[in-house]
PDB file of N, H, CA, C and O in Angstrom:
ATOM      1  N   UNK A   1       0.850  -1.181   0.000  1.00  0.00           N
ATOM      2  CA  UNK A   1       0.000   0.000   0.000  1.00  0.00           C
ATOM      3  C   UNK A   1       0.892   1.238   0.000  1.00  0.00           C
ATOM      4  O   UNK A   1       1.753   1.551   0.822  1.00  0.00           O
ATOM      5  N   UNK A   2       0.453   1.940  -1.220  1.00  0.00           N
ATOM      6  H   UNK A   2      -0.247   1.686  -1.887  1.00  0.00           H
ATOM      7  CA  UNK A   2       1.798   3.110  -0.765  1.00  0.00           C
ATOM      8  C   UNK A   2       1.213   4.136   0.516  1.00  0.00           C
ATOM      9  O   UNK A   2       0.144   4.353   1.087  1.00  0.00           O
ATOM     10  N   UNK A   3       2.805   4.666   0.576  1.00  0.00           N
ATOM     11  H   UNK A   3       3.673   4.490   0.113  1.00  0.00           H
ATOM     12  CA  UNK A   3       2.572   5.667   1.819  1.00  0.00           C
ATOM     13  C   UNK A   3       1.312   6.989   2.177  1.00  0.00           C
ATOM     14  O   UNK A   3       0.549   7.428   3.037  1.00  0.00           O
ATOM     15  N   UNK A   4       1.752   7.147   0.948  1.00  0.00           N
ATOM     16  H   UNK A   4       2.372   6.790   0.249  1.00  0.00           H
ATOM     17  CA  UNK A   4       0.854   8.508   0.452  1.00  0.00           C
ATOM     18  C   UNK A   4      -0.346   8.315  -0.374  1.00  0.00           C
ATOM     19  O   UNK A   4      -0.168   8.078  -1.569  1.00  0.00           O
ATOM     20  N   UNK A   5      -1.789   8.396   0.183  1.00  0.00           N
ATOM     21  H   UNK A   5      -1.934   8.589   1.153  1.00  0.00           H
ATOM     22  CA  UNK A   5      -2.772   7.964  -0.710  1.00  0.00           C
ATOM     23  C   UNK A   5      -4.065   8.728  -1.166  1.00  0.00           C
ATOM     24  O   UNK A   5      -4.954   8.594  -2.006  1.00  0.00           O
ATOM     25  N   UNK A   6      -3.610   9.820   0.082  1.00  0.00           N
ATOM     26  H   UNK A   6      -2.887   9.929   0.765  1.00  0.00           H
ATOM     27  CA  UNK A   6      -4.585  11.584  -0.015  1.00  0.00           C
ATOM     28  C   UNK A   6      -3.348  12.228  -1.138  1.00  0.00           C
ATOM     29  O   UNK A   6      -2.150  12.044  -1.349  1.00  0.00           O
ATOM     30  N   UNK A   7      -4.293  12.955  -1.602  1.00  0.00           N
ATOM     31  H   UNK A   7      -5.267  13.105  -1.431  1.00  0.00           H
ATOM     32  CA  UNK A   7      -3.656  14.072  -2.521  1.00  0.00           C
ATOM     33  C   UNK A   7      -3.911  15.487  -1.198  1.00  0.00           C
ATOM     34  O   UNK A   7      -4.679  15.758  -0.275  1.00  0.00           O
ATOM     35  N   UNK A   8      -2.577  16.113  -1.960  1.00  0.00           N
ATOM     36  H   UNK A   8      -1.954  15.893  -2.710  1.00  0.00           H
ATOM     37  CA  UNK A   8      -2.664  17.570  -1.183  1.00  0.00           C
ATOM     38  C   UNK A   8      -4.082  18.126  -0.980  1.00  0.00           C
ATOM     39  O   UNK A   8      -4.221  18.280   0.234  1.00  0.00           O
ATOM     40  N   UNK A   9      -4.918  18.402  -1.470  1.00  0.00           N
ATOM     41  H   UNK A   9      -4.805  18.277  -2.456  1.00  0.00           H
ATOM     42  CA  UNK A   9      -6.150  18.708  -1.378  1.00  0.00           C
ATOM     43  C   UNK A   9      -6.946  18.316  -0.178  1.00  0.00           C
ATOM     44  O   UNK A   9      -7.429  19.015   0.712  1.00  0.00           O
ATOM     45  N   UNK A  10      -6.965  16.956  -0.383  1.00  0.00           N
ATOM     46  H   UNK A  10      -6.572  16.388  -1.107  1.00  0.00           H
ATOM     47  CA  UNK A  10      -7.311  15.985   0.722  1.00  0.00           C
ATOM     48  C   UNK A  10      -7.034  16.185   2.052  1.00  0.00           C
ATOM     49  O   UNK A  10      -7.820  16.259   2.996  1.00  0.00           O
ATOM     50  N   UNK A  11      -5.240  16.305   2.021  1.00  0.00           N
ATOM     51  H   UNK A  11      -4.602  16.245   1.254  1.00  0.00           H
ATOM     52  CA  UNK A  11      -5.066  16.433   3.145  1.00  0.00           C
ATOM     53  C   UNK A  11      -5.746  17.739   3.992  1.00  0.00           C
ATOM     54  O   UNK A  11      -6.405  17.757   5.032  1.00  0.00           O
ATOM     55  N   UNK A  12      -5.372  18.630   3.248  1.00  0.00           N
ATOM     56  H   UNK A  12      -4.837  18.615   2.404  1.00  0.00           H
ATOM     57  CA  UNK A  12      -5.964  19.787   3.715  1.00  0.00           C
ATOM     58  C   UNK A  12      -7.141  19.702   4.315  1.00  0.00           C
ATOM     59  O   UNK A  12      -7.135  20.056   5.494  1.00  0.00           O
ATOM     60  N   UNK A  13      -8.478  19.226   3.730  1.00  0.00           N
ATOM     61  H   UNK A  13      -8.483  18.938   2.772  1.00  0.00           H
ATOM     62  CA  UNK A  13      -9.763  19.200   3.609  1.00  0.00           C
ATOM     63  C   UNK A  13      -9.688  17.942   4.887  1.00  0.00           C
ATOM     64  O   UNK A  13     -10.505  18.103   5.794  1.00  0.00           O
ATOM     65  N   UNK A  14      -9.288  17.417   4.934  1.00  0.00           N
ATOM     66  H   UNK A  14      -8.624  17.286   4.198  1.00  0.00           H
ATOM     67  CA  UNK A  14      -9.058  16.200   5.825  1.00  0.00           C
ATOM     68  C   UNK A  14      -8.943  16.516   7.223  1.00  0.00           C
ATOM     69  O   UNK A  14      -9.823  16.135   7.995  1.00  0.00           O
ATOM     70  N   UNK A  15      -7.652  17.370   7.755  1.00  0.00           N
ATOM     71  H   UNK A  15      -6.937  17.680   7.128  1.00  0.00           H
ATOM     72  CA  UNK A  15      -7.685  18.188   8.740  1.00  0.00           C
ATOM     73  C   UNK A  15      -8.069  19.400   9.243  1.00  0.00           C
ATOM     74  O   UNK A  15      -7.554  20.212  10.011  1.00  0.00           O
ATOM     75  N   UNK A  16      -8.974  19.342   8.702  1.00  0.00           N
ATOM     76  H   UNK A  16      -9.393  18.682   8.077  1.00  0.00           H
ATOM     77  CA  UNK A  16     -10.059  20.571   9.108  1.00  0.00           C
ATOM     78  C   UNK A  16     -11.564  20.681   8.607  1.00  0.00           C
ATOM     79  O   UNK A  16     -11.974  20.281   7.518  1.00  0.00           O
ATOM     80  N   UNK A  17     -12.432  21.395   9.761  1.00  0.00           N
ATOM     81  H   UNK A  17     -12.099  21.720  10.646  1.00  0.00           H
ATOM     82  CA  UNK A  17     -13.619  21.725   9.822  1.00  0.00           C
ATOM     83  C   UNK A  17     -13.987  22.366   8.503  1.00  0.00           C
ATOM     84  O   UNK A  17     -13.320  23.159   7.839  1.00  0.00           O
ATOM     85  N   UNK A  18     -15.797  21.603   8.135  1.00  0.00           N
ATOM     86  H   UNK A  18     -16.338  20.958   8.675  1.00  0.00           H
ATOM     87  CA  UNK A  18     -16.217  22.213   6.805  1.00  0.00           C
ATOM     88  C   UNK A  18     -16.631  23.726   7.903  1.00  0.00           C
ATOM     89  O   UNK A  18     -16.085  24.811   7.701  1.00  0.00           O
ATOM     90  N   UNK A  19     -17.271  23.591   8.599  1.00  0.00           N
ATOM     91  H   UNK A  19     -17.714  22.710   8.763  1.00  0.00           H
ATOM     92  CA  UNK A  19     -17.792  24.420   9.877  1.00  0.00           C
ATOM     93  C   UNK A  19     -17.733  24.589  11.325  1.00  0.00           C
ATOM     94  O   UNK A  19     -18.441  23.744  11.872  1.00  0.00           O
ATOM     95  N   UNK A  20     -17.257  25.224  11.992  1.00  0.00           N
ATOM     96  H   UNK A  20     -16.681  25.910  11.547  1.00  0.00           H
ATOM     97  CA  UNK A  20     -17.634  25.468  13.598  1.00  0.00           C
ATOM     98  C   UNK A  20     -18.708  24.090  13.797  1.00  0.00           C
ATOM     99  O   UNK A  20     -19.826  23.826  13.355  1.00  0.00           O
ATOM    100  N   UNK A  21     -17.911  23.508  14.538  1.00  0.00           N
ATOM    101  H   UNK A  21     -17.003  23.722  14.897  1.00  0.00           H
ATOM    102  CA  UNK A  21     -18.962  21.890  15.454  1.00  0.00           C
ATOM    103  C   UNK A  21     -20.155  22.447  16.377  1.00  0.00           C
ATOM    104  O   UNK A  21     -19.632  22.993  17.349  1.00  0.00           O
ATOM    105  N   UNK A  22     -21.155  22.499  16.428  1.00  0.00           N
ATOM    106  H   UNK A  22     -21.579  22.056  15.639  1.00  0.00           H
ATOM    107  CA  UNK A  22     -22.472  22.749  17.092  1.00  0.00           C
ATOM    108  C   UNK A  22     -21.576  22.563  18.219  1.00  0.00           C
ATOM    109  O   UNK A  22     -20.443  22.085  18.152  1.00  0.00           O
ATOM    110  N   UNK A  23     -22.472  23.187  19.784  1.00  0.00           N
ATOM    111  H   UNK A  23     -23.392  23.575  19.838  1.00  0.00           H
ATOM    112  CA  UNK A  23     -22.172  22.280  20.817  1.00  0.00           C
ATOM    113  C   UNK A  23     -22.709  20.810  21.119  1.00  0.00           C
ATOM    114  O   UNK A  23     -22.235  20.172  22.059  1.00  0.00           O
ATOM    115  N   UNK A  24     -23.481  20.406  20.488  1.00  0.00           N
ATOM    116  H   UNK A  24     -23.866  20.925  19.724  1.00  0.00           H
ATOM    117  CA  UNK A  24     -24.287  19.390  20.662  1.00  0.00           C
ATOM    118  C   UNK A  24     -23.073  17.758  20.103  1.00  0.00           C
ATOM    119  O   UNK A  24     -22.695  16.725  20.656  1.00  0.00           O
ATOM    120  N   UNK A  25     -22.900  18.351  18.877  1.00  0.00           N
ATOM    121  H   UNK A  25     -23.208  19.190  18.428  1.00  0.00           H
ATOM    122  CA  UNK A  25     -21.875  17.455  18.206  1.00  0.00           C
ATOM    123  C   UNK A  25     -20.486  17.429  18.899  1.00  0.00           C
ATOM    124  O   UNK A  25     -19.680  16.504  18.803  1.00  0.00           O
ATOM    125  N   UNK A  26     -20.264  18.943  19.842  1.00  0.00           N
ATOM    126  H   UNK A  26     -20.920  19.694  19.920  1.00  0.00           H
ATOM    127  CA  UNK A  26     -18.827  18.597  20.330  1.00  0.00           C
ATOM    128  C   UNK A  26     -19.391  17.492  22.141  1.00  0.00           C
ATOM    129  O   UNK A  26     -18.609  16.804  22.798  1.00  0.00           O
ATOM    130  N   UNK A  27     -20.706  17.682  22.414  1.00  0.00           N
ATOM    131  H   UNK A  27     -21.342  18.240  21.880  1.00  0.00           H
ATOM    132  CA  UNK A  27     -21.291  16.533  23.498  1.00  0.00           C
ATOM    133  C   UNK A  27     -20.918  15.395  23.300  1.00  0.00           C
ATOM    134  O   UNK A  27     -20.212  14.657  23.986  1.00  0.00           O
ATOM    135  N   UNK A  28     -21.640  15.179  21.869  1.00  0.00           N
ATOM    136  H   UNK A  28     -22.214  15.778  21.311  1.00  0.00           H
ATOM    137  CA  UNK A  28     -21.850  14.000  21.684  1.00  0.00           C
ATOM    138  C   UNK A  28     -20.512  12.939  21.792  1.00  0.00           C
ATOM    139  O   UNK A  28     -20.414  11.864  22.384  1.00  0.00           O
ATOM    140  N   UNK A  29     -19.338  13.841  20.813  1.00  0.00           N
ATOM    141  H   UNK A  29     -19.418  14.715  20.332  1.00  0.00           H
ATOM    142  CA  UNK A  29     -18.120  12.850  20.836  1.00  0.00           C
ATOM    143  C   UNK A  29     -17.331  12.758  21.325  1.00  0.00           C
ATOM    144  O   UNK A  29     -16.420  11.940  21.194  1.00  0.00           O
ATOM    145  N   UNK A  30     -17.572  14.280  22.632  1.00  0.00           N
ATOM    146  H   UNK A  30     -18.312  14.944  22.739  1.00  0.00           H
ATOM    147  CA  UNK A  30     -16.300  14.266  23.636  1.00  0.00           C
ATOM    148  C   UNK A  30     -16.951  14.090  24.988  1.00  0.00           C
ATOM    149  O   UNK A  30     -16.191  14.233  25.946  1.00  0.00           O
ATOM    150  N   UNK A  31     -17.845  13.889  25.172  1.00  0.00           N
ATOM    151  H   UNK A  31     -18.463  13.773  24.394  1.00  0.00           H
ATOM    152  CA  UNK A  31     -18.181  13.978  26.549  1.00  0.00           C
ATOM    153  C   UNK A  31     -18.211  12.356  27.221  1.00  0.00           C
ATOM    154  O   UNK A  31     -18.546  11.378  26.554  1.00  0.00           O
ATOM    155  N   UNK A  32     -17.832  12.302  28.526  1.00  0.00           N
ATOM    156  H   UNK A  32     -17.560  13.097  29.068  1.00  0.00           H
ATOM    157  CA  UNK A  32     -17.608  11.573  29.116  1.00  0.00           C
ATOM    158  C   UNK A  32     -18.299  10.990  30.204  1.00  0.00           C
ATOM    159  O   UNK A  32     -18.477  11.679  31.209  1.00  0.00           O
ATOM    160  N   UNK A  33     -18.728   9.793  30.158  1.00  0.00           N
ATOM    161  H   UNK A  33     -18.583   9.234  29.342  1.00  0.00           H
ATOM    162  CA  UNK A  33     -19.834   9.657  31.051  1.00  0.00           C
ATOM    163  C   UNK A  33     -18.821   8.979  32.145  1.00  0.00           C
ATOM    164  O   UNK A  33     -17.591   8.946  32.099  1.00  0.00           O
ATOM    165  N   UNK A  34     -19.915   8.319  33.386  1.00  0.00           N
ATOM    166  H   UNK A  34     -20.914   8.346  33.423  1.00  0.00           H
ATOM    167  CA  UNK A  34     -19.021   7.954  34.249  1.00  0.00           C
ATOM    168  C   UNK A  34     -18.788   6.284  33.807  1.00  0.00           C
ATOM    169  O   UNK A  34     -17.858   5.686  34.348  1.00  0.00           O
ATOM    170  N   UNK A  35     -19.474   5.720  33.026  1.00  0.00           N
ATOM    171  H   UNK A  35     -20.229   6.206  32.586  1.00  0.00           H
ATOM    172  CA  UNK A  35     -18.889   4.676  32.048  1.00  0.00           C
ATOM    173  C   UNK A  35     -17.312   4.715  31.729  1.00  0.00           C
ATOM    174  O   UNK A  35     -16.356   4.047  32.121  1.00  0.00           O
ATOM    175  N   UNK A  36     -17.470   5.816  30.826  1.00  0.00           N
ATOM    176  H   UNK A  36     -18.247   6.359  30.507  1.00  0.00           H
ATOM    177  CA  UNK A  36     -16.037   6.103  29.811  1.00  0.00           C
ATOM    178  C   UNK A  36     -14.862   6.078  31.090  1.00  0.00           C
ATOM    179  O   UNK A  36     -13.756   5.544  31.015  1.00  0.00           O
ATOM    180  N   UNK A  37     -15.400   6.773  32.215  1.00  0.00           N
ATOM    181  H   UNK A  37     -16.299   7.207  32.276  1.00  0.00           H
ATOM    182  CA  UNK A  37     -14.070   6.840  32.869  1.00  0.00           C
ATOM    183  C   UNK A  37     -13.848   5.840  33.672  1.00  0.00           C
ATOM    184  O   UNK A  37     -13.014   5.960  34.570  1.00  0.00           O
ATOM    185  N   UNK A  38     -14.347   5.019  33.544  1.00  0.00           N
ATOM    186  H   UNK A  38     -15.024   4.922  32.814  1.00  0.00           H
ATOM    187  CA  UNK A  38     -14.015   3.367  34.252  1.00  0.00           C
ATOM    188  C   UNK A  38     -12.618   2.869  33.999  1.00  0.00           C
ATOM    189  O   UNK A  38     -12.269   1.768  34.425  1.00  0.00           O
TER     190      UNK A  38
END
């Protein structure tokens, strides 16, 4: 598999926001219940 398989573009677009994350969406995937911290 080669190394490199994004084109420059990609990468760009890849590491970064199309938009500002709602707060709801930054809840959803960062928040921590008392589960997670088991």
């Amino acid at each position: 598999m080669p190394a490199e398989f994004l084109s420059a573009e990609h990468r760009v677009a890849y590491a970064s926001f199309v938009e500002v994350p709602s707060l709801s969406d930054l809840e959803k995937f960062f928040f921590l219940d008392s589960f997670d911290r088991m």
